[in-house]
C-alpha positions, 0 to 999 in steps of 0.5 A: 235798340229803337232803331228809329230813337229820335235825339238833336242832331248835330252837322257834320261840323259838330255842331247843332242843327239849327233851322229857325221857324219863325211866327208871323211876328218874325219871332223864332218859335223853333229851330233844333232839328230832331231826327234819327240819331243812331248812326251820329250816336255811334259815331259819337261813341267810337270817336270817344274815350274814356272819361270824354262822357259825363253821365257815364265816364267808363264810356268810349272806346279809345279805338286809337289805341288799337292802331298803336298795338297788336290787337286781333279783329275780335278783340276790337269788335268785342270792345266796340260791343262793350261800349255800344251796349253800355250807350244802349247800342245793340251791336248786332243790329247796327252792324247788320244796319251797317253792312245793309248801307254798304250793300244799296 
């Protein structure tokens, strides 16, 4: 995983993140604002289910579905792991990036 993959990001709204920088004849030259997009791809994925995703339709987790059954903890992370390594998500780096965000 490029931990410092840089992707379009998004609002918390779900929406593109615009900043428009205009030239001096006040014309809009650019305005996506691109940066570090692991955590939003992550996010993006545990809140998908299958068939949610064109270019790979396997992708998506459908955590919801853990709520409704008896699932174990090993069960859910082995899912999660699945899914991240087929969006190109090292499971084990991100849930180390996790734990060290819950520690500041």
């Amino acid at each position: 995983m490029d931990k410092n993959r840089k992707g379009i990001l998004l609002t918390e709204n779900m929406e593109l993140a615009i900043q428009p920088v205009r030239d001096a004849s006040r014309l809009i030259i650019q305005g996506l604002v691109v940066g570090g997009s692991i955590d939003q791809e992550a996010f993006l994925i545990l809140k998908s289910r299958a068939g949610d995703w064109k270019e790979d339709p396997i992708l998506g987790p459908g955590l919801t579905r853990f709520m409704r059954g008896k699932y174990n903890a090993s069960e859910i992370e082995m899912t999660i792991r699945q899914h991240f390594t087929r969006a190109g998500i090292d499971y084990e780096d991100y849930k180390e990036r996790i734990q060290m965000s819950i520690n500041k």
